[in-house]
C-alpha positions as CSV (number, residue, x, y, z in Angstrom):
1,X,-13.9,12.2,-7.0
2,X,-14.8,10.0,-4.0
3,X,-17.3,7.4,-4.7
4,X,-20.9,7.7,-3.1
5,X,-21.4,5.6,0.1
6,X,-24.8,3.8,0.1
7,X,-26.2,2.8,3.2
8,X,-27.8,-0.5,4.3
9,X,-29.2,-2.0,7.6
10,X,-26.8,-5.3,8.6
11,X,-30.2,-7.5,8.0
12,X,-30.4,-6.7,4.4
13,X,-27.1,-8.8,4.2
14,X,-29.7,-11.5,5.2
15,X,-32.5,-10.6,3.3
16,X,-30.9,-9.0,0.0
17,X,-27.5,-10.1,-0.6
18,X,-27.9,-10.0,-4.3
19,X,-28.9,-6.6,-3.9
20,X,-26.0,-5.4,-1.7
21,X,-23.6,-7.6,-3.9
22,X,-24.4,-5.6,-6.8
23,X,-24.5,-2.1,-4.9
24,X,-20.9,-2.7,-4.4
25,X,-20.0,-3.1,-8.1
26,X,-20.8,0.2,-8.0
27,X,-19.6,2.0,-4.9
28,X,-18.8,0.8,-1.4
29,X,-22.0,-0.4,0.7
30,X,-21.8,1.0,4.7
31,X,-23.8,-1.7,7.0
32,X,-25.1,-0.2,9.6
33,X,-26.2,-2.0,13.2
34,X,-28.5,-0.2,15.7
35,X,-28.4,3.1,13.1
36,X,-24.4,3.0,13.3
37,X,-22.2,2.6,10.2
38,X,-20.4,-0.7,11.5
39,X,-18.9,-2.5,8.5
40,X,-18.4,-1.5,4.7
41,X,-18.5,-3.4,1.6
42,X,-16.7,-3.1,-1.3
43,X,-16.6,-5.4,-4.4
44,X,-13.3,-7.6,-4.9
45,X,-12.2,-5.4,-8.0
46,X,-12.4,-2.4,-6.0
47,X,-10.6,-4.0,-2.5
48,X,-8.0,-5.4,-5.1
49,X,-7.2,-2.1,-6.6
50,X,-7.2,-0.9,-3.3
51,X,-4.2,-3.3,-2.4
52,X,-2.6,-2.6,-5.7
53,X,-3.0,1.0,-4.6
54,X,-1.3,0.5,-1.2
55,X,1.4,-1.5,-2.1
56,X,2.6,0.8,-4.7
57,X,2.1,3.9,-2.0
58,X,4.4,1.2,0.0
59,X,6.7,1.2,-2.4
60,X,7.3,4.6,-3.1
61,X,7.5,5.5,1.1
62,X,10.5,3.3,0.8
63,X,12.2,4.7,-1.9
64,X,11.7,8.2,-0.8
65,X,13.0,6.8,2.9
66,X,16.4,5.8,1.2
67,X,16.6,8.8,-0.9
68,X,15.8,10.8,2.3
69,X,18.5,8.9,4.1
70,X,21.0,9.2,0.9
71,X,20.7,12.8,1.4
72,X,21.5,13.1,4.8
73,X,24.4,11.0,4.3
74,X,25.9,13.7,1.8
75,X,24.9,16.4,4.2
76,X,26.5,14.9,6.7
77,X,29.7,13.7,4.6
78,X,29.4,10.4,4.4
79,X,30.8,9.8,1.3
80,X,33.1,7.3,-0.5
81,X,34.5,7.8,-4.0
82,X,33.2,5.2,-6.5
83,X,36.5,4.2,-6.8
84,X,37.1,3.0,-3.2
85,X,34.2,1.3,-2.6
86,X,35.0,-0.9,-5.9
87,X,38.4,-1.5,-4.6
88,X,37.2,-3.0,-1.5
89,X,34.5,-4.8,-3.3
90,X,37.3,-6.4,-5.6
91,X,39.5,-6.7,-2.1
92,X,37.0,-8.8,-0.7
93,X,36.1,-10.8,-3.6
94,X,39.7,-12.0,-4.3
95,X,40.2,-12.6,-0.6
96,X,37.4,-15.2,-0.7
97,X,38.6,-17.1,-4.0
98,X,40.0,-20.7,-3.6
């Protein structure tokens, strides 16, 4: 469920910012200038859940993106046994020891 939108003139930011302040504890405020929706408010709770929200989408797009490209890989049969890829993992490593 979408939280309810109320909707203020840009001078009550003026005249009543205790008021709007406390609106947006409760749902985003929209601002309007010259009858237009220009600006909304949201408490800092809400815009920081908001970022927590979008970082963790973040997150996930780029998981998804290597498992995406994993898959194509296989599809397209590039592969490596486990086995080889340690070998020249352990290849490398003892070429760089003193």
């Amino acid at each position: 469920m979408s939280p309810t939108i109320s909707i203020r003139p840009s001078k009550d930011i003026r005249t009543n910012y205790a008021q709007i302040s406390a609106l947006t504890r409760e749902n985003p405020v929209a601002i309007t200038v010259n009858g237009k929706e220009d600006t909304v408010l949201l408490s800092h709770e809400d815009f920081q859940e908001q970022l927590h929200y979008i970082n963790e989408l973040e997150a996930k797009v780029a998981v998804y993106s290597h498992l995406a490209q994993a898959m194509d890989d296989i599809k397209l049969g590039r592969v490596q046994s486990a086995d080889a890829v340690f070998a020249d993992i352990l290849g490398e490593l003892e070429s760089l020891e003193l």
